[in-house]
C-alpha positions in Angstrom: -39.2 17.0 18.2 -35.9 15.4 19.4 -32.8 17.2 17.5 -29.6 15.6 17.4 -27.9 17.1 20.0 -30.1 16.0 22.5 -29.9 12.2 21.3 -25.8 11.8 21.3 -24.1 11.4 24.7 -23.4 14.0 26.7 -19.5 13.3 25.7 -19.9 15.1 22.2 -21.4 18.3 23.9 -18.2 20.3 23.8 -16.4 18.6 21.2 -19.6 19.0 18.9 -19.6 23.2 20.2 -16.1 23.1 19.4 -16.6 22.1 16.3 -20.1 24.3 15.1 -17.7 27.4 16.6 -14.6 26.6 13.9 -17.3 26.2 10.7 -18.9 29.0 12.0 -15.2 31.4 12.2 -13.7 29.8 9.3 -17.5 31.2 7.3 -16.9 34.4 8.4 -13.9 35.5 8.6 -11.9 33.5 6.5 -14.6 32.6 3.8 -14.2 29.4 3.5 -17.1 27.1 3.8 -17.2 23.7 6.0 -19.3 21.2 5.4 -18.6 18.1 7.4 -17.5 16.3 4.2 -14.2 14.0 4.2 -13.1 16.4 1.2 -13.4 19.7 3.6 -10.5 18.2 5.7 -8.1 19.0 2.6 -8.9 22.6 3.1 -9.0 22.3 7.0 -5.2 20.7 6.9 -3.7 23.5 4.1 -5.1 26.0 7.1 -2.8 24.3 9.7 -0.1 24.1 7.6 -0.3 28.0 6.4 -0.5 28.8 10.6 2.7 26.8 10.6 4.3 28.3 8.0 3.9 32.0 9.1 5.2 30.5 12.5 1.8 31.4 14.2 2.8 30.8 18.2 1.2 27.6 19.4 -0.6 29.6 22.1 -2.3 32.0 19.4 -3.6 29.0 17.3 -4.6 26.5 20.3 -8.6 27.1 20.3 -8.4 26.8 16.3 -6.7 23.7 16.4 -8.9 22.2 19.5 -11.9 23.4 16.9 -10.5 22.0 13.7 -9.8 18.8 15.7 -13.2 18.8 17.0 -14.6 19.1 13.4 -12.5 16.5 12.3 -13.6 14.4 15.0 -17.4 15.0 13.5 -16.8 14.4 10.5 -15.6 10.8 11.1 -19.0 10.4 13.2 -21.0 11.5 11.1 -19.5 9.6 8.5 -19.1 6.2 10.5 -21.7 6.5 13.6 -18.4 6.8 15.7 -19.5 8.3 19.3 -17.6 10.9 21.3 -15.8 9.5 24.5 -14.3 11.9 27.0 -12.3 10.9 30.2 -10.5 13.6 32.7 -11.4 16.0 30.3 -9.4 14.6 27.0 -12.0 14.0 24.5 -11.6 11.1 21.6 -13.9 9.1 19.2 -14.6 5.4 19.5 -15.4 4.2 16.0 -18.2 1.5 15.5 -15.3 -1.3 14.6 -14.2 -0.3 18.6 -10.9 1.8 17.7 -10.1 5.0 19.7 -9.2 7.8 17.6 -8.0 11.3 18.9 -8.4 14.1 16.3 -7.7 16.8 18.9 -4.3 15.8 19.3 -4.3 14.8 15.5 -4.7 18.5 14.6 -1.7 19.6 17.1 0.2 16.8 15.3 -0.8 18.5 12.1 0.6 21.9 13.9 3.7 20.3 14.2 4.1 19.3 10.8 4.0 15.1 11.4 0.0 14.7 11.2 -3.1 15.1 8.7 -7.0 15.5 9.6 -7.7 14.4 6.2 -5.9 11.1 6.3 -6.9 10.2 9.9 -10.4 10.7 8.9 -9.6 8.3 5.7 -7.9 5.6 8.1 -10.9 6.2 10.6 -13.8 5.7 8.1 -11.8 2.8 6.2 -11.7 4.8 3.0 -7.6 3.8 3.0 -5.1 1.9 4.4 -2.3 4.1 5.1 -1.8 2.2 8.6 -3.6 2.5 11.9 -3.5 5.7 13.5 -6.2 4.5 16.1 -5.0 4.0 19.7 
């Protein structure tokens, strides 16, 4: 039997890892269940913005964000049979219609109060036209 992981290019290995590792934390310790929906990214982005509100250092929150990026990132493949691209060791998706999408920095963004996982996933699946956050 061939499982998923071992049919997606070797680009989505650590972003995909990344991304298991944040559902898996946010289950148990913070009780709060992931499911690789569009509609999960609300609770993912109220997250980020309560570590920015307590005034959580950057360098204590940098994994969780590189996670809750990475989860964002699979959501939108998941949802749009977008492939994981990585290139001196940045990672990004590249959505069927061709557009490069980086929810990694997206979530730092998010961090720093100017950016949304929920709405790049909307602009990345086509669910909304809030204007093109693709690169």
């Amino acid at each position: 039997m061939t499982t998923q992981y071992e049919t997606r290019p070797a680009a989505a290995t650590k972003p995909v890892r990344w991304a298991a590792d944040a559902v898996a934390t946010m289950r148990e310790g913070a009780r709060v269940r992931l499911d690789y929906s569009a509609q999960s990214l609300w609770r993912v982005d109220r997250m980020i913005d309560d570590l920015r509100r307590e005034e959580t250092p950057y360098a204590a929150v940098e994994t969780v964000l590189r996670g809750f990026g990475a989860y964002a990132g699979e959501v939108i493949v998941r949802q749009t049979g977008a492939e994981w691209w990585a290139s001196g060791g940045d990672h990004w998706i590249r959505t069927p219609d061709g557009r490069l999408w980086d929810p990694l920095d997206e979530a730092r963004r998010c961090f720093a109060g100017n950016g949304s996982l929920r709405l790049l996933c909307r602009d990345a699946t086509g669910a909304g036209h809030r204007g093109d956050r693709g690169r």
